[in-house]
N, C-alpha and C positions, 0 to 999 in steps of 0.2 A: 535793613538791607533789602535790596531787593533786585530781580533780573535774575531770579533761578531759572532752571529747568527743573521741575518732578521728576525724576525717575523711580520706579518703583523693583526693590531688592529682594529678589526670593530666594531664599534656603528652605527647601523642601516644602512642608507646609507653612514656614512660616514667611509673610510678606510685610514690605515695611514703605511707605514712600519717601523719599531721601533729596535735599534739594542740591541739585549740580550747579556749583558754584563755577563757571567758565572762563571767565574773567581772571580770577585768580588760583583755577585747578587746583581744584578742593571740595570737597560737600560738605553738609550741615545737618545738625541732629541736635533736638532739644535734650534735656535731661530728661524727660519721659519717653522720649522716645528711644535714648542709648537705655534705658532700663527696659525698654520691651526688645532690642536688640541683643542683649547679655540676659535676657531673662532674669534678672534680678532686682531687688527692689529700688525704687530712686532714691532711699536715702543713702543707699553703699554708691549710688553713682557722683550722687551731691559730694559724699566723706573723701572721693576716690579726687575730684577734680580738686577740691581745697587742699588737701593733698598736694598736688602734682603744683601746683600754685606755690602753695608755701614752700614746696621744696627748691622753687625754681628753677622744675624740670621744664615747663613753656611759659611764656608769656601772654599775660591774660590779654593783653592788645592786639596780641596778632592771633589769638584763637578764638576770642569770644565776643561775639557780635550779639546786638537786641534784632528781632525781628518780629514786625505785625503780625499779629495772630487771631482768627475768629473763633470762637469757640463758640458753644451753648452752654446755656443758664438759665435754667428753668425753661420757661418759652422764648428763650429773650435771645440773640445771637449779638453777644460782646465782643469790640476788638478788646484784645490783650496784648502788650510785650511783654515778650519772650526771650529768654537767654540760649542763643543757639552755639553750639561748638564744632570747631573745624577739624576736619579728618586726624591735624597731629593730636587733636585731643582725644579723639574717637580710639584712635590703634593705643595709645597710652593709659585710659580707662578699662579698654580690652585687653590690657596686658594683664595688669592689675588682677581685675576681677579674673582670670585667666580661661577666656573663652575660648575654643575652638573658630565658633562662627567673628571674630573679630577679624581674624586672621584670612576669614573666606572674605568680608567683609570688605576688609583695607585690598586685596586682591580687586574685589568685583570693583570697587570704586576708581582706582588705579585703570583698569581697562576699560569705564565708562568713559572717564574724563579726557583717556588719550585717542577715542572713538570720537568725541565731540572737537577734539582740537583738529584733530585729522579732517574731519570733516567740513571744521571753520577754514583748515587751510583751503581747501579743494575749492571751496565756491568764489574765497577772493583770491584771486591771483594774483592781484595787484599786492598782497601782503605778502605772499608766497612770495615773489622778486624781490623787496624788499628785503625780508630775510633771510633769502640764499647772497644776495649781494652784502647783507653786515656778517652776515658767518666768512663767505670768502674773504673781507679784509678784514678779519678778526683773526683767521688763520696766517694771513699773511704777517701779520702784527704780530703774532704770538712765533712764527718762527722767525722772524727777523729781532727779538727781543731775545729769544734763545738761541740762537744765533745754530740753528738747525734745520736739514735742508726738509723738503716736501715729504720724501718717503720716510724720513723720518717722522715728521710730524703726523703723517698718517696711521704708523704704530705711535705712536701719543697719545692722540684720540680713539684709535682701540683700548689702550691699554685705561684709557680713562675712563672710556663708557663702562670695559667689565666692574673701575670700580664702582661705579653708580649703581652697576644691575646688581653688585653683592651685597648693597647695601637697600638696593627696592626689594632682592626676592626674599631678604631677613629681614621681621621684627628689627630695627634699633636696639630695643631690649636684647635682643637676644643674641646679639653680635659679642661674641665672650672674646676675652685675653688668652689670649693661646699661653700656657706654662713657661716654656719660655727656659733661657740659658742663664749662667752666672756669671758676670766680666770676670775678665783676668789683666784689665789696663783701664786705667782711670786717664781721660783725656785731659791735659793741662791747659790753661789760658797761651804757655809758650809755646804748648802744639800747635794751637790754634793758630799765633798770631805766625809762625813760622808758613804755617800751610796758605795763610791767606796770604802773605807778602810775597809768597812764591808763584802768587796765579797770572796769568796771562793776563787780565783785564786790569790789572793792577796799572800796567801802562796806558791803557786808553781812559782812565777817568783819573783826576785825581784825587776823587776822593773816594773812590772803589775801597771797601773795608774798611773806612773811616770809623769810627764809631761815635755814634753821636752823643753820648754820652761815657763820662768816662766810668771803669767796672761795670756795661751792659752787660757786655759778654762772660766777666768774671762771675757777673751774677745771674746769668743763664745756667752757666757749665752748676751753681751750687746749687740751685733749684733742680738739677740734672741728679743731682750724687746724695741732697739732704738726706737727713734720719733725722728719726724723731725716738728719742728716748732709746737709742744704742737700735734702733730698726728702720732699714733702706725704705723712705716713701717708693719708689721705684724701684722693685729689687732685681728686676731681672734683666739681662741685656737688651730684650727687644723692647723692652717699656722704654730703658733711658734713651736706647735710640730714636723711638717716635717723639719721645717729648723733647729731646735734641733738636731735630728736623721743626717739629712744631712751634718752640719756640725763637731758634733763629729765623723763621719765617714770619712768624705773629708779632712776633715781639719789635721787630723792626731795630734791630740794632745797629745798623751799619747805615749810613748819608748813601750808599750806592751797591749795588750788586746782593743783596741778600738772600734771595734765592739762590743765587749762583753760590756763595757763600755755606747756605743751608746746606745743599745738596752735597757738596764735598766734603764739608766738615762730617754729614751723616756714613760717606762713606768712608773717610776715615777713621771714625771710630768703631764700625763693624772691622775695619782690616787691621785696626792694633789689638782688638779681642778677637782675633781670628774666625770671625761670622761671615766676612766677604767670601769666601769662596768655599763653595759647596760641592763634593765628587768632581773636583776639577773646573769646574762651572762658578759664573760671579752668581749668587741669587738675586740680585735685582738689575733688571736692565738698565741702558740708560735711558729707555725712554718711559720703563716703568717707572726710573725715578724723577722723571720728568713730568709724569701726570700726577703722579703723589705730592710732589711739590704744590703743581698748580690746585691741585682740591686741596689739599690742606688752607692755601692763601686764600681761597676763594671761599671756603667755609664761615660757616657763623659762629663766635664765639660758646655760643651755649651748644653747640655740636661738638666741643673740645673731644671726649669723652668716645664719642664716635669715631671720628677720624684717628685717634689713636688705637683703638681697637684695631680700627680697617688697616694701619700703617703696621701692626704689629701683625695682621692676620698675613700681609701683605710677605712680611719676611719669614714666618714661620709655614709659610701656605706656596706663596709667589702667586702671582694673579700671569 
């Protein structure tokens, strides 16, 4: 790899140089260097990455890169390749190993990267127009798809960004399952199909809640309710509702409106275990449920785990 920037990271007395990957916002750090980062030896950082690997917490394709490298050797100065790791590896080694300075670390590098992008914008302009002109008809696309006017969609994308920032100023790790309530209504495949034949857009597609395969949905709602060995995989009300939401969305069950779909169904079944309305108040907007949808869709499958967390902090928290 190549077309870094050096930047060099100081905590206190200790410094480190660190290469800014711009291109794809993210920086790079060998195994020797994340062990002089975590002050710990490189074989706990080697055990810590094969680890993360085998468990298939990331993917070794999109985190780990070979990069040229000059070293010395004796009198002699040899290229070497090197195995470099990208920042999701770095904060995830740093959990592990359970550093303080990781945590300063994924911080300082987070406001390097958004200093350098800010900066890339500013001198081309010509990219700057460009991407205010595909954000505008992206916006426009996204409310005419949800069929929601402007001021709405502007708390959408509030409601969207807080969830982004609650998940940049937290560790991933450390984004925990709020405790959580106990249903008192199990949702049925005829609530389901009752609630979807009854919707508005039912008339303008014909195949609005189609389901493209027949028992998706039966086998959503079981994956929703499983046990294993007389104990609830998901035992709490706000787990089954994320993974509700998450799988009508992911799973793609319907030839048309799925999100639209998702979203109703999730609040319906907060409103037959009486979770919908809080001291008089609904706890989630429509447009918070609006931007949980879209991050949920837009999410990466190996994020599952995250976005339910965030979907569950969401209703025990409200963002």
């Amino acid at each position: 790899m190549e077309n870094f920037k050096i930047v060099r990271f100081v905590d206190n007395s200790f410094e480190i140089d660190v290469r800014a990957d711009i291109n794809n916002e993210t920086v790079w750090l060998s195994q020797d260097e994340m062990a002089s980062l975590f002050n710990v030896d490189r074989t706990r950082i080697v055990r810590h990455i094969n680890n993360i690997y085998k468990d298939k917490e990331l993917d070794i394709n999109s985190t780990c890169a070979e990069n040229a490298h000059v070293q010395i050797e004796g009198n002699r100065k040899v290229n070497r390749t090197i195995k470099i790791y990208n920042l999701d590896m770095i904060i995830s080694v740093g959990y592990r190993v359970k550093s303080q300075r990781g945590i300063i670390f994924r911080k300082w590098a987070n406001k390097i990267l958004k200093e350098y992008l800010i900066q890339g914008y500013s001198i081309n302009k010509k990219r700057i127009e460009v991407l205010n002109k595909t954000i505008e008809v992206q916006n426009k696309m996204l409310a005419s798809s949800l069929n929601i006017d402007q001021e709405t969609l502007v708390n959408v994308i509030e409601k969207y960004t807080k969830a982004l920032d609650l998940l940049d100023n937290y560790d991933h790790q450390c984004l925990i399952k709020p405790k959580g309530k106990e249903t008192i209504y199990e949702l049925t495949y005829s609530d389901c199909r009752a609630i979807i034949d009854s919707m508005k857009f039912k008339n303008t597609s014909s195949v609005f809640g189609v389901e493209k395969e027949n028992g998706k949905l039966e086998g959503i709602l079981a994956a929703v309710y499983q046990n294993i060995f007389g104990q609830e995989v998901y035992p709490s009300l706000e787990e089954k509702a994320a993974h509700l939401l998450y799988f009508l969305v992911k799973d793609h069950p319907f030839a048309d409106g799925c999100k639209r779909i998702a979203a109703t169904l999730f609040l319906e079944f907060l409103n037959r275990n009486h979770a919908l309305i809080k001291n008089g108040k609904i706890i989630i907007s429509n447009d918070t449920l609006v931007a949980i949808t879209i991050l949920t869709a837009e999410s990466n499958p190996e994020e599952k785990e995250v976005i339910i967390k965030l979907i569950m902090n969401f209703l025990s928290k409200g963002i």
